[in-house]
C-alpha positions in Angstrom: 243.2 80.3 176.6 241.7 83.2 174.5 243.5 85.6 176.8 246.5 84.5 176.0 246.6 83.7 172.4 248.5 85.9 170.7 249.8 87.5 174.1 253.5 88.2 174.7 254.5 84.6 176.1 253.0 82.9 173.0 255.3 85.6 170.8 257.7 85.0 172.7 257.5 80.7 172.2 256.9 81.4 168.6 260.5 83.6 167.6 262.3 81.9 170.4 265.4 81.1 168.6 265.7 85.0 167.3 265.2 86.5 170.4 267.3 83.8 172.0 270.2 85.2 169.6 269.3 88.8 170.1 270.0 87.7 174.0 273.4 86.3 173.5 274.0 89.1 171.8 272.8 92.0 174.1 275.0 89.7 176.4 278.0 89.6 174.6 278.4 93.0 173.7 277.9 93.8 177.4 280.5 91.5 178.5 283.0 93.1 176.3 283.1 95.8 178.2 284.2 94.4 181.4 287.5 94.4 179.8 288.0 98.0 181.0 287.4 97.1 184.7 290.0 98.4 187.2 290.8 98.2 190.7 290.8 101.9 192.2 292.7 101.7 195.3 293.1 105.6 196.2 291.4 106.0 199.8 290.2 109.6 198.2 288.3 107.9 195.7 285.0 107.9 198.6 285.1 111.5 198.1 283.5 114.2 195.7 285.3 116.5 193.8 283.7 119.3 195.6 284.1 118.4 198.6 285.5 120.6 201.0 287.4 118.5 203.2 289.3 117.2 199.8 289.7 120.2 198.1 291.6 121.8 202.0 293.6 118.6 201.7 294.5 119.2 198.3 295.8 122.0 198.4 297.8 121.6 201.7 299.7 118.2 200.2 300.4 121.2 197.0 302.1 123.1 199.7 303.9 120.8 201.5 305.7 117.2 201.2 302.8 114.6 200.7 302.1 112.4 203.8 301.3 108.9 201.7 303.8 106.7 203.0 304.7 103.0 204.1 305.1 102.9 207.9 308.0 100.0 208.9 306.7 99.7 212.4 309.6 97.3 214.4 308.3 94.6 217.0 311.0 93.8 219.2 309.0 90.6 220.2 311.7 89.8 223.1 313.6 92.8 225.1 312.9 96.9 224.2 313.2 98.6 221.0 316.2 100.7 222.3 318.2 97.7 222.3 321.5 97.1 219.8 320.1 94.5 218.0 316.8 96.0 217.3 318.6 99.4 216.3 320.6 97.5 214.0 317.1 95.8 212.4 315.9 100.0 212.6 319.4 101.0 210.3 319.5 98.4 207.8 315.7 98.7 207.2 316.4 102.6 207.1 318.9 101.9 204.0 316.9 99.6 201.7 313.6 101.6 202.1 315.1 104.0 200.0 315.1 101.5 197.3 311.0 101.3 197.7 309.5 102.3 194.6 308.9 105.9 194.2 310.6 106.7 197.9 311.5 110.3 198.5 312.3 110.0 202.0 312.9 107.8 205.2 312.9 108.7 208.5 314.2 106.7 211.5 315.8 106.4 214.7 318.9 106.0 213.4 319.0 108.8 210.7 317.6 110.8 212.9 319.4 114.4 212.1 320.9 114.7 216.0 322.1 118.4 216.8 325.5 119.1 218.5 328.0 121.9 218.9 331.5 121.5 218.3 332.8 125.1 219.4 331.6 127.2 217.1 330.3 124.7 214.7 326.5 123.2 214.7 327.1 119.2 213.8 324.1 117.8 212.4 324.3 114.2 212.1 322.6 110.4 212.3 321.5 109.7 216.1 323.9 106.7 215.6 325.5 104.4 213.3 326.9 100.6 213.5 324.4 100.0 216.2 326.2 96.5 217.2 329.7 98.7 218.5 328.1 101.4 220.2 329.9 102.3 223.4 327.4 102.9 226.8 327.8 106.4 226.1 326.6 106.3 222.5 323.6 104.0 224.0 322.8 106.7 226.6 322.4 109.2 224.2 320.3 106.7 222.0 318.0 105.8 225.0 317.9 109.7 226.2 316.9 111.4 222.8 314.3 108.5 221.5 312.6 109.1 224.4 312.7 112.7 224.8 313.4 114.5 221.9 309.7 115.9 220.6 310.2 114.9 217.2 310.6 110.8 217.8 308.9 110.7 221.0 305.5 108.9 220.5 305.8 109.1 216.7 308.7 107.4 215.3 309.7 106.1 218.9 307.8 104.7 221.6 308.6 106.7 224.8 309.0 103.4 227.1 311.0 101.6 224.3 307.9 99.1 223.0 308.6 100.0 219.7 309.9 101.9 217.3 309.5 102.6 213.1 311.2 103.4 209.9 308.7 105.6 207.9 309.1 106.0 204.1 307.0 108.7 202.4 306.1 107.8 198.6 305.2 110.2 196.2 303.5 108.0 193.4 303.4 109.7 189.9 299.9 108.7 189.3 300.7 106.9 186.1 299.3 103.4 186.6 296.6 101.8 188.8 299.1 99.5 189.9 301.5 102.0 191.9 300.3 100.8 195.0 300.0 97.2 194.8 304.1 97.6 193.5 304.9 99.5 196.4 303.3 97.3 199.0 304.9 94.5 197.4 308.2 96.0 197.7 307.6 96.8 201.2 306.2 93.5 202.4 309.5 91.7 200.7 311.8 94.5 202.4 309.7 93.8 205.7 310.0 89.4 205.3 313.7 90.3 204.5 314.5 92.0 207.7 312.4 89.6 210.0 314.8 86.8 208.7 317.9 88.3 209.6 316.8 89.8 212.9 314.3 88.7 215.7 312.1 91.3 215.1 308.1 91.5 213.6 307.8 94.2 211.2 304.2 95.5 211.3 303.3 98.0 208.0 300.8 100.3 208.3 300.7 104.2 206.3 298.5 105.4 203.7 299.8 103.2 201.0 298.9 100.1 203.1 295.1 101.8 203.9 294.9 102.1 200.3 295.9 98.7 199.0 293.6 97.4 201.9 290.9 98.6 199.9 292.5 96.9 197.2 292.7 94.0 198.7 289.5 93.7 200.4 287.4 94.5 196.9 289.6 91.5 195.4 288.9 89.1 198.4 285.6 89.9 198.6 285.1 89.4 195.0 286.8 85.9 195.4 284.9 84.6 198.4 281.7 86.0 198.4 280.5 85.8 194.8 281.6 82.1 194.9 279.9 81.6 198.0 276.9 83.5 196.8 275.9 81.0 194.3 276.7 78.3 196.5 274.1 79.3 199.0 271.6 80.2 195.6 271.9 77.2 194.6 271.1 75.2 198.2 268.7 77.4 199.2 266.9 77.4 195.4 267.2 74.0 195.3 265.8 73.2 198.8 262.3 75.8 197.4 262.2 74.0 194.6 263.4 70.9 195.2 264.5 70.6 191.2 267.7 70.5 189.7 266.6 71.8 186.3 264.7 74.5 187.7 267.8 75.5 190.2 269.9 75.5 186.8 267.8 77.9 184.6 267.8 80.1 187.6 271.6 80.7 187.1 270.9 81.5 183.1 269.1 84.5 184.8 271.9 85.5 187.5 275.2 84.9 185.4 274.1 86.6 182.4 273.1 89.8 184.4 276.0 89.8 186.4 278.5 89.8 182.8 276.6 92.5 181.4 275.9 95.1 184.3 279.9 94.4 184.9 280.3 94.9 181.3 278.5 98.1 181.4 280.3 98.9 184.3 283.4 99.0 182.1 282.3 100.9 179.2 281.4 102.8 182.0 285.3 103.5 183.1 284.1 102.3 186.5 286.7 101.8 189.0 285.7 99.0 191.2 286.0 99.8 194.8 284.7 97.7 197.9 281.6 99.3 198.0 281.3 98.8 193.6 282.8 95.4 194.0 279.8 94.4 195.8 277.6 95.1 192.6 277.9 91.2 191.8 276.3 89.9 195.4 273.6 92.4 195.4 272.7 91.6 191.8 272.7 87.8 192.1 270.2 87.8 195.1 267.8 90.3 192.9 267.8 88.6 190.0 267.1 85.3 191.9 264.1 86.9 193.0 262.7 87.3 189.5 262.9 83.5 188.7 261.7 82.6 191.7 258.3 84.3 191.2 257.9 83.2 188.0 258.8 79.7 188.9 256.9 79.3 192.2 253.7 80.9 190.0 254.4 78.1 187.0 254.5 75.4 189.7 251.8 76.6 191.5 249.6 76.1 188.2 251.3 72.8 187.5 249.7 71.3 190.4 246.5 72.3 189.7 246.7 70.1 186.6 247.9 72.3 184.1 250.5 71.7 181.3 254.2 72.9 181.2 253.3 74.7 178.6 249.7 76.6 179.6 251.2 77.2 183.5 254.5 79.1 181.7 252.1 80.8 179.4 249.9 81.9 182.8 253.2 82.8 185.2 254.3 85.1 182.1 250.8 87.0 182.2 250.2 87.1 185.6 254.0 87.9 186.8 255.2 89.8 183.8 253.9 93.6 185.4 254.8 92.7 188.9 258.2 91.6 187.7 258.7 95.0 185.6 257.1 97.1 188.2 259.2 95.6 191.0 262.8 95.5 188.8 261.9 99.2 187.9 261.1 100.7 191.6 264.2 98.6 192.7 266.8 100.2 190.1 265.3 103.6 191.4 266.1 102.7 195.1 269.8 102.3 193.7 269.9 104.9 191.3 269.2 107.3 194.2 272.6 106.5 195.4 274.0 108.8 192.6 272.8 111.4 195.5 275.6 110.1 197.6 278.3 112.6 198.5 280.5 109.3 198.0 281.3 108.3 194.4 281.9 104.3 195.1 278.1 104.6 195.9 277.1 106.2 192.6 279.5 103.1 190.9 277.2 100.4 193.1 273.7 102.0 192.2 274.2 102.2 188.8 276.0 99.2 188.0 273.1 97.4 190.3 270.6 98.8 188.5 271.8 97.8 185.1 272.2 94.7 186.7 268.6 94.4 187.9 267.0 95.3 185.1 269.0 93.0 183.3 267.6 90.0 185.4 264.0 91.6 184.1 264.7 90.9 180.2 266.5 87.8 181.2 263.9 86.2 183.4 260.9 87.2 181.3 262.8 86.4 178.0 265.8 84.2 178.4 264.4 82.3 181.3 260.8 81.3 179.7 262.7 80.0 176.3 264.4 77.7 177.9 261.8 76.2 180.4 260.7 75.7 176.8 263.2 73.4 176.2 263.3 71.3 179.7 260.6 69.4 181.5 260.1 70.7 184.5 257.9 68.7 187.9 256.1 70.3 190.3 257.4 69.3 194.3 255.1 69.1 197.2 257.2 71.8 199.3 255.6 74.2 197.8 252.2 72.8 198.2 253.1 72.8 202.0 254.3 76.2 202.2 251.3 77.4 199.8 248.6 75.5 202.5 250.7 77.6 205.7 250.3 80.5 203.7 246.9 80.3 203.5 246.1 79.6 207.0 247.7 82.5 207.8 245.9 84.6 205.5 242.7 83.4 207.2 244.5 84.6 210.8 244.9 87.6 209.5 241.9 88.5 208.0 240.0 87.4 210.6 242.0 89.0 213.3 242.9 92.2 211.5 242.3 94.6 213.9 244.4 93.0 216.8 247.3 92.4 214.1 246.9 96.3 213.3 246.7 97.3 216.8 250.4 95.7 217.5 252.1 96.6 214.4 251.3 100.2 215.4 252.7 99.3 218.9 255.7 97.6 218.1 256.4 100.2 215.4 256.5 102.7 217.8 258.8 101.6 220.3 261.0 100.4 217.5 261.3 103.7 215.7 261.6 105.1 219.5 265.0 103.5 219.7 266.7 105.3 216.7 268.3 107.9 218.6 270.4 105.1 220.4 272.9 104.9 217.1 276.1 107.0 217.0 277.9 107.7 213.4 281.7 106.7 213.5 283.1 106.9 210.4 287.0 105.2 211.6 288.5 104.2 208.1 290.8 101.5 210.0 287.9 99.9 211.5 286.2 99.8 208.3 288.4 97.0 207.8 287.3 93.7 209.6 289.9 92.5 212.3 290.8 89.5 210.5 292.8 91.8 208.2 296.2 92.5 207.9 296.0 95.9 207.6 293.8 96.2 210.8 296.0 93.6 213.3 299.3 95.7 212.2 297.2 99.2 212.4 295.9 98.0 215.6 299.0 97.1 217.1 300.7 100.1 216.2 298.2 102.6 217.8 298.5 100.1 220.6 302.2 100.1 220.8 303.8 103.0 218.9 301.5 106.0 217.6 298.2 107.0 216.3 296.4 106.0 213.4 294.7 109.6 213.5 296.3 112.8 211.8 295.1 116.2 211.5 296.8 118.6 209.8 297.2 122.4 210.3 298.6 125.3 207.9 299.4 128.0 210.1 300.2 131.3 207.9 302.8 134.2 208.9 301.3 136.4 206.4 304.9 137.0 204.9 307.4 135.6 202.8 310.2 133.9 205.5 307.8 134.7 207.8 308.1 131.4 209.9 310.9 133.0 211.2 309.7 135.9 213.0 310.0 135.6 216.8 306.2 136.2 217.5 305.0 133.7 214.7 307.0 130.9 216.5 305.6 131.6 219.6 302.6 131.1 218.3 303.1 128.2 217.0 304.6 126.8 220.4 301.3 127.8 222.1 299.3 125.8 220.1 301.9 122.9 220.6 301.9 122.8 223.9 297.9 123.6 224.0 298.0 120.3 221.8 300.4 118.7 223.5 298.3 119.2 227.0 295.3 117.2 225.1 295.1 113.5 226.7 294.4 111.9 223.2 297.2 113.3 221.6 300.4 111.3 221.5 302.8 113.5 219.2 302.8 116.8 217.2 305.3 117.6 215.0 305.8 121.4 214.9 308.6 123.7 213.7 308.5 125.7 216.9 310.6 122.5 218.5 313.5 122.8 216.0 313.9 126.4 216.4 313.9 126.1 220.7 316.4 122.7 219.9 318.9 125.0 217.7 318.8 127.9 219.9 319.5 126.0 223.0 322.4 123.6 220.9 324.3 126.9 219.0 323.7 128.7 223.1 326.5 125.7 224.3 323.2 123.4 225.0 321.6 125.3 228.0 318.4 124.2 229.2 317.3 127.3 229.7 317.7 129.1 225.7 315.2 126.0 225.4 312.8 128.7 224.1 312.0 130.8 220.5 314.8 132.4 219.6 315.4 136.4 220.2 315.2 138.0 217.4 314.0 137.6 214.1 317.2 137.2 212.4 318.7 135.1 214.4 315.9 132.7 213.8 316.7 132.9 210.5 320.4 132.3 210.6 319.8 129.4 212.8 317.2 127.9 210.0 319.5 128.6 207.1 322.2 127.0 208.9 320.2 123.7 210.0 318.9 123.6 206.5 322.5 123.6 204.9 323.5 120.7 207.1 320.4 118.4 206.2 321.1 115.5 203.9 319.5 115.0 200.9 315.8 113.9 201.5 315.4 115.0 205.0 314.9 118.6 204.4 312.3 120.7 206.2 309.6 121.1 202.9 307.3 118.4 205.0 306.9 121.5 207.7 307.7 124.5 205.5 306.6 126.0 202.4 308.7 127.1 199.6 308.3 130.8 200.5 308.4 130.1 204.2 305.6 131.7 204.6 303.6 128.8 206.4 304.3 125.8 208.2 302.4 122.5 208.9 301.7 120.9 212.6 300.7 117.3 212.5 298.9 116.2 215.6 298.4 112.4 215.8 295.4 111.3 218.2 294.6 108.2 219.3 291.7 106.2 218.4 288.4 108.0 219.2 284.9 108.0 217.9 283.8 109.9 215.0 281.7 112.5 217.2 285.0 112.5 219.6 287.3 113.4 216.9 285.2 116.5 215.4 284.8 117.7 218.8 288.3 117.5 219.4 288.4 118.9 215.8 286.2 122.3 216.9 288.5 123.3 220.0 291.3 123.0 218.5 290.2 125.5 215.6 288.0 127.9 218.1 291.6 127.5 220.3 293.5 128.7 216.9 291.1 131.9 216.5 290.1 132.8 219.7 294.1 132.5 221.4 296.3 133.2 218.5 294.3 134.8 215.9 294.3 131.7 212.9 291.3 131.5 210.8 291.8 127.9 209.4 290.4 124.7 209.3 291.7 121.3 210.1 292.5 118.9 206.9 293.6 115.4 206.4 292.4 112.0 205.4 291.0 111.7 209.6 289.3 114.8 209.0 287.8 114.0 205.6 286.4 110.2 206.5 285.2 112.5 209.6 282.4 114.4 208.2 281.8 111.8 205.3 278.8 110.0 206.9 277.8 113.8 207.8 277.6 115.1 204.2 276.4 111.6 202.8 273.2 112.0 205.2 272.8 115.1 204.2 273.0 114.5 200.1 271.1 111.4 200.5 268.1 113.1 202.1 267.0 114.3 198.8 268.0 111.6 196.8 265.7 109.2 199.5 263.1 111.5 198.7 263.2 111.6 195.5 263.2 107.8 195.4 260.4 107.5 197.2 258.7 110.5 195.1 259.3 107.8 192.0 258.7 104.8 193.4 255.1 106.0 194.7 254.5 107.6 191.1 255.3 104.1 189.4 253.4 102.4 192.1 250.5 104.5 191.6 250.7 104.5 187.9 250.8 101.0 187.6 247.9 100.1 190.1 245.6 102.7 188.9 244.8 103.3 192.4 245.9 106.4 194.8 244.7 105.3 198.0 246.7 101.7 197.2 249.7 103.8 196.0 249.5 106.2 199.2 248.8 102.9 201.5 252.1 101.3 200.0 254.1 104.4 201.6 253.8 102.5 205.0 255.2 99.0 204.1 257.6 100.5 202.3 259.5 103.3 204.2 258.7 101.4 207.8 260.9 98.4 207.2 264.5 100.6 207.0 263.2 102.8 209.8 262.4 100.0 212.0 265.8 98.4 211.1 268.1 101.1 212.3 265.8 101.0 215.7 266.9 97.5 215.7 270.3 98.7 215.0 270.7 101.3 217.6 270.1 98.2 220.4 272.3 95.3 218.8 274.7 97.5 217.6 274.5 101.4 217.8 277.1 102.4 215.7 276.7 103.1 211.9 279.0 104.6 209.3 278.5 106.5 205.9 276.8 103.1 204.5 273.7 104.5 206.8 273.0 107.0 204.1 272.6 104.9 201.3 270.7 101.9 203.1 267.5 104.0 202.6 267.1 104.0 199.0 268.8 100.5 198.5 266.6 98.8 200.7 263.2 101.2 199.6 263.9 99.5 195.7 264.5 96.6 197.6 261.7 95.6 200.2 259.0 97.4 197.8 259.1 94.1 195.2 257.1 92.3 198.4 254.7 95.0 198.5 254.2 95.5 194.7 253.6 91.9 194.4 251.0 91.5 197.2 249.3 94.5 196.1 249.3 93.8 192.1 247.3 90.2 193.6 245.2 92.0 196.2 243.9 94.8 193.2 243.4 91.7 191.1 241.2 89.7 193.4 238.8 92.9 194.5 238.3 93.9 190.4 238.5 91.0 188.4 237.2 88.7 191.2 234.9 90.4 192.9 236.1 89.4 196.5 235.3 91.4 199.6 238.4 92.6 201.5 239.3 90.3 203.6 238.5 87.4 200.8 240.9 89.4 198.2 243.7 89.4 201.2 243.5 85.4 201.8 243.7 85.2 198.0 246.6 87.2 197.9 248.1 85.1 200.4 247.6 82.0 198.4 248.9 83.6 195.2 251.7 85.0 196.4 252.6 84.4 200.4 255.1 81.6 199.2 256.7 83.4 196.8 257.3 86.1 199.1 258.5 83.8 201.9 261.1 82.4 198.7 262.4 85.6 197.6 263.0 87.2 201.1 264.4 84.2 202.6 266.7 84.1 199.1 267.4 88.1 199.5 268.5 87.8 202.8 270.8 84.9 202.9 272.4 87.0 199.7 272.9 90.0 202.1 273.9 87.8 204.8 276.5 86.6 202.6 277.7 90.2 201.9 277.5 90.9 205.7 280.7 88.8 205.8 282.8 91.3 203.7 286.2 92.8 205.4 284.7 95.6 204.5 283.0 97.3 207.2 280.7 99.6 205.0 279.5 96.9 202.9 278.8 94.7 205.8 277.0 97.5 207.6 275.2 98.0 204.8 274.2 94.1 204.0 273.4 93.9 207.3 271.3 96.6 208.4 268.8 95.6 204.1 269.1 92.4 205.8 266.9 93.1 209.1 265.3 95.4 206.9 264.1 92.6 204.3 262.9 90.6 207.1 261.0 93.5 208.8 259.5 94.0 205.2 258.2 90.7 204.9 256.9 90.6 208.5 255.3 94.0 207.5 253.9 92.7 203.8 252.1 89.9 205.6 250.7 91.3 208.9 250.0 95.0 208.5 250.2 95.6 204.9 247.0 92.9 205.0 245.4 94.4 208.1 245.8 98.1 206.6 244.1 97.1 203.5 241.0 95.3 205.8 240.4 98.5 208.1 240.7 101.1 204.9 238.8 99.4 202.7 236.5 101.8 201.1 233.6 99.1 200.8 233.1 97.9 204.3 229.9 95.9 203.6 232.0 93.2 201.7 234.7 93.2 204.9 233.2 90.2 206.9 235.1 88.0 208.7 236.5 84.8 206.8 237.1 81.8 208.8 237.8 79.4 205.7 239.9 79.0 202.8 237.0 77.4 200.7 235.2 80.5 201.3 238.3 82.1 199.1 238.8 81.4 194.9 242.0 79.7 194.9 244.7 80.6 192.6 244.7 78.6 189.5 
C-alpha cells in the first residue's frame, strides 16, 4: 500500500465531501445553460456560410420570389383528380391557404390565370369557379388545359388525372424559431379540415414540411432513443455486473455528463439539429465505458480477496491514465468534426466532446466517492468471462503467426471491397419511411411531381431584356432540350407564357404557338398579361425586377446523387456550349448534391489531423514510438474495414461517411489504448517476455474490453434506429466499426506486438496461464 498512500484516490477519499460540492457545482452551472437550447429547423442549417452552392442559392431566392412553400397535394382516393368533386376540394383548399401564416401566394388548378380573347380584349381569369355547376363544356376545358397546358402539366396537375395540388409559397420573416412549426400546424389543420368535408387525402409535402421534418425527427429521436438508451444501459450493465448498486452509480456518471455537455451546448447558442440531437446517445454509451473499466478492474481485485476499499484505491491507479488517455484521444476524434463542411457536425463534435470528457472527471471523481459510500459484491460473470479471456490470450500467443497471417488476408479483401459504395446524398430519403414527411413525399413523386428542383438564372444582359425575341428563343431551346430529358417531369419557363399569349391575342391559332415577332410586341403582350394578374400571382417567381433575367425550374424525378450531378453537368455544358450561358445550377437539390462531396473533402484534413493527435498523445503517454506507430494499425483499420463491409450489405453512404472517420478513430482507439497501457506495463514493470505480457494483458483487460464494446455498440445500435438517415448511417457504419476494433484489439493488435517485438529471445511460446502473473 506504500504506492498508493498519499496518491490521488486516497486525496480524493479524504476531501470527498468538498470535491463532491465542487461536482454538483461544475454540474449545475452547466445545466443552466441548457436553458438556451433551440430546435433549428432550417434545411440550410447543414451548410457553411461559404459555401458555394448556398451562397448561388442565395442570391437567386434575392432575385426572385422564394420557393419555401407548403405543397397541398390532393388524393382523389376513389375516381380522377379532374372530377367536380375533387375540383371543388382543389377551390376551397385554394381560398383558406391564403390564411396560412406568412402566405404570399397560392397556386392551383382552379386559380389558375386561364388566357382567352374576347375580340380585341385578352381575358385573364380562374380556369374555373363553383366546380359543383360546371357545364360539360366548362369540364372539357378543365380536363383539356390540366393536362396540357405546360405550366400545370406534371407540376400542379397530374397529366392522366391521379392527382392534383394547391401549392402555397411562404415567405417567413425569420423572427422566431417557431415559424415553421406554426405554419405546418396551420397547414395540417387546413389539410384535416378539407379531408372531412370531401373524400379526398391531402398529402403535404414543400420545403416547410422538409424542414419541420428535421424538426420533428431531432425531437422524436430525442424522445425515444435517449429513453431507450438507458434502458438498454441499464440491462446490459446490469447483466456485466450483475449488481444493482453498481448499475446505479453508473448512471451518476452518464446523467451528469449528459446535463452539462447539453448545458454547454447552450451557453454555446447551439441549435440542436438531428445530427446535434444525437449528442445525448453518443455520450451516454462513452461515458458508460469509463465506469465500466473502472468497475470491472475494482471487481476484478475484489475477488482476489481484496477490500472495497484497497480494490477502488488500485482501479483508480491503474485505470486513472488509460481512462484520461482514452477520454482525451476520443474528444479529438470528435473535435475533428469541426473540419466538416456541415455545421450540425461541428454542434455534435463539440458538444460530444464536452460530454466525454465530462464522463472523465465524473467517473474518476464523482463515481469513486460514492462507491465510497455503497457496498459493493463481486459476481462470478466476470470471473467466467475473465477465465475465457484468458484462454484466448494463450491461443493467441501461441498461435500468433497463423492469427497474423489472416488478419492481413481478411484485411485485404475487405478493404478491396470499398469501391463497391456509391454517395447519394437524397435529403427525402434521409428521412426513414415510417415518416410522415417521406410516405406523403413519396407518394407525391409517385403520383403528381418531383421532389427534385434545379433552378436556372438565365441573363439577357439588359434591362427588359426578357423580352427580346432572340432571348426567348433561347430560353425555349433549353425548355424543350429539358423537356426532351426522360427524368424530367415539368419545367416552368417564361418562354411558354410568351408562345401562349401570342397564339391567344393571334385569335388562338396553333400555329403563332411560337416567340413572338418582334421585340416590342413581346413586350406589349407582357405588360398587358401582367396588368391582368391578380394580386399574388404575378410573374416575380420567373422575372426579376429589372426584367433582365428570368428563372426555369426543372423538377426531376428521384435519381441518385451521382445521377443528378450528371444530369446537373449537361444541362450546364448544354447552356454554354448551345446558347452561350455561363451559369451554374442552384437549389436546395443541388446543394444536398455536392454536400457529401465537399464534406469528404474538408474532412480529409481534419481525419488527418486527428490521427496526427491522437498518435502524438498515444506516443506521449506510452513513452514508446514503435508502440505509438504500431497502434496506427488497430486504429485506422477498424473504419476502413467497415465501409468494405458497407459497400457489400449496403453500398450506399451519405455525407455522415465523412465524419464516421474521426468519430469512430476517438472512438475504437480507447480498446487499443487500454490493451496497450497493460501490455507496456507487463514487459517493464513485470518483466514478461512478449507473448507472457500479451496473456496478461488479456487477463487485465480482455473483459473489460468485451464490456465496453458490447455496451458501445448496443448504444450505436440504438442510434441506428433514428428517422434520421444520417445519424443512422453514421451509428451504424461506428457500430461494425467497434466490433471490427475489438476483433482487431484482440487478434492482431496481440499477434503484431509478438512478431515486432524488439526482444525475440523472451518470445517463446506459452501454453499456460500459470506460466503468466495474474492480475491482482
Amino acid at each position: 500500500m506504500s504506492q498508493q498512500n498519499g496518491s490521488y484516490g486516497e486525496w480524493l477519499l479524504k476531501y470527498r465531501f468538498l470535491v463532491l460540492g465542487l461536482v454538483t457545482a461544475m454540474t449545475i452551472l452547466g445545466a443552466v445553460g441548457a436553458q438556451f437550447l433551440y430546435f433549428d429547423n432550417d434545411y440550410r442549417v447543414f451548410f457553411g456560410k461559404d459555401n458555394p452552392q448556398l451562397k448561388a442559392f442565395e442570391q437567386i431566392q434575392q432575385t426572385y420570389t422564394k420557393i419555401d412553400n407548403v405543397n397541398f397535394a390532393v388524393d382523389p382516393l376513389s375516381g380522377k383528380a379532374n372530377a367536380p368533386e375533387v375540383l371543388a376540394a382543389v377551390e376551397e383548399l385554394t381560398s383558406i391557404a391564403w390564411q396560412l401564416p406568412f402566405s404570399i401566394r397560392v397556386d392551383s388548378l382552379s386559380n389558375y390565370q386561364h388566357t382567352e380573347v374576347d375580340g380585341d380584349d385578352l381575358i385573364v381569369r380562374d380556369l374555373y369557379m363553383d366546380a359543383m355547376s360546371m357545364g360539360e363544356d366548362e369540364q372539357a376545358l378543365v380536363d383539356n388545359v390540366s393536362s396540357t397546358e405546360p405550366a400545370l402539366a406534371g407540376k400542379i396537375h397530374d397529366k392522366q388525372h391521379r392527382a392534383t395540388s394547391v401549392n402555397a409559397t411562404i415567405q417567413m420573416p425569420g423572427k422566431s424559431a417557431d415559424e415553421v412549426a406554426i405554419v405546418a400546424a396551420a397547414a395540417r389543420e387546413m389539410a384535416a379540415d378539407i379531408e372531412a368535408k370531401h373524400n379526398v387525402k391531402i398529402r403535404l409535402g414543400g420545403v416547410i414540411f422538409l424542414n419541420n421534418a428535421f424538426l420533428e425527427s431531432s425531437m422524436q429521436d430525442m424522445a425515444t432513443l435517449v429513453p431507450a438508451m438507458y434502458l438498454v444501459i441499464l440491462v446490459v450493465a446490469y447483466l456485466l455486473l450483475r449488481s444493482l448498486m453498481a448499475t446505479a452509480l453508473v448512471l451518476f456518471v452518464v446523467v451528469p455528463s449528459i446535463i452539462f455537455a447539453m448545458g454547454v451546448g447552450g451557453w454555446m447558442g447551439i441549435g440542436l439539429t438531428p445530427p446535434s440531437a444525437s449528442a445525448p446517445t453518443i455520450i451516454t454509451t462513452l461515458a458508460v465505458a469509463d465506469s465500466i473499466h473502472l468497475l470491472v478492474s475494482m471487481f476484478n481485485r475484489m475477488r482476489a480477496g481484496h477490500s472495497q476499499r484497497d480494490s477502488l484505491l488500485y482501479s483508480l491507479r491503474v485505470n486513472s491514465k488509460p481512462i484520461f488517455l482514452t477520454s482525451l484521444t476520443t474528444a479529438l476524434g470528435f473535435l475533428s468534426m469541426n473540419f466538416s463542411d456541415s455545421p450540425p457536425f461541428h454542434d455534435l463534435g463539440n458538444i460530444t466532446a464536452v460530454g466525454v470528457m465530462a464522463a472523465w472527471i465524473y467517473s474518476i471523481v464523482l463515481l469513486p466517492i460514492l462507491i465510497s459510500f455503497v457496498p459493493l459484491k463481486s459476481k462470478a460473470t466476470l470471473a467466467k468471462l475473465d477465465d475465457k479471456m484468458g484462454k484466448l490470450g494463450v491461443f493467441v500467443a501461441s498461435r500468433y503467426k497463423p492469427v497474423l497471417a489472416i488478419s492481413v488476408i481478411l484485411s485485404a479483401g475487405i478493404l478491396a471491397l470499398i469501391p463497391l459504395n456509391e454517395i447519394n446524398d437524397d435529403f427525402v430519403k434521409y428521412f426513414d419511411s415510417s415518416t410522415q414527411y417521406r410516405k406523403d413525399t413519396d407518394w407525391i413523386s409517385a403520383n403528381l411531381t418531383g421532389a427534385n428542383q434545379v433552378q436556372f438564372s438565365l441573363p439577357s444582359g439588359e434591362s427588359n431584356g426578357v423580352s427580346d425575341p432572340a432571348f426567348i428563343e433561347k430560353v425555349s431551346k433549353f425548355t424543350a432540350w429539358a423537356h426532351n430529358e426522360p427524368v424530367v417531369t415539368h419545367v416552368q419557363s417564361i418562354s411558354d407564357i410568351f408562345k401562349r399569349l401570342n397564339r391567344d391575342l393571334n385569335a388562338g391559332d396553333p400555329t403563332f404557338y411560337r416567340v413572338p415577332d418582334t421585340r416590342e410586341l413581346a413586350a406589349q403582350y407582357l405588360l398587358l398579361y401582367e396588368l391582368s394578374l391578380p394580386f399574388g400571382l404575378d410573374l416575380n417567381n420567373q422575372l426579376d425586377i429589372s426584367k433582365s433575367s428570368t428563372q426555369v425550374i426543372v423538377t426531376i424525378d428521384d435519381m441518385t446523387t451521382n445521377e443528378l450531378r450528371a444530369w446537373i453537368a449537361r444541362a450546364e455544358n448544354y447552356l454554354a456550349d448551345e446558347l452561350d450561358f455561363d451559369l451554374t445550377a442552384v437549389g436546395p437539390t443541388v446543394m444536398f448534391a455536392y454536400i457529401s462531396e465537399r464534406n469528404i473533402q474538408s474532412m480529409l484534413i481534419g481525419t488527418l489531423i486527428a490521427v496526427f493527435l491522437i498518435s502524438g498523445v498515444i506516443l506521449v503517454a506510452l513513452r514508446d514510438v514503435r508502440l505509438g506507430i504500431l497502434s496506427l494499425i488497430p486504429n485506422l483499420l477498424p473504419a476502413a474495414l467497415a465501409f468494405g463491409l458497407w459497400g457489400v450489405l449496403v453500398g450506399q453512404v451519405n455525407m455522415a461517411v465523412a465524419v464516421v472517420a474521426g468519430m469512430a478513430l476517438g472512438v475504437v482507439v480507447d480498446d487499443s489504448v487500454h490493451f496497450l497501457s497493460k501490455y507496456q506495463f507487463a514487459r517493464r514493470e513485470q518483466k514478461l517476455s512478449p507473448n507472457d505480457a500479451v496473456i496478461f494483458a488479456f487477463n487485465g483487460v480482455g473483459t473489460a474490453l468485451v464490456v465496453t464494446t458490447l455496451i458501445l455498440t448496443a448504444g450505436f445500435a440504438i442510434l441506428a434506429q433514428s428517422t434520421f438517415g444520417v445519424n443512422s448511417y453514421m451509428a451504424m457504419l461506428t457500430g461494425i466499426a467497434l466490433v471490427i476494433a475489438l476483433i482487431a484489439d484482440l487478434t492482431l493488435l496481440p499477434a503484431l506486438l509478438i512478431a515486432l517485438d524488439k526482444d525475440k529471445k523472451e518470445a517463446e511460446p506459452v501454453t499456460s496461464l500459470e506460466d503468466v502473473p495474474q492480475n491482482a
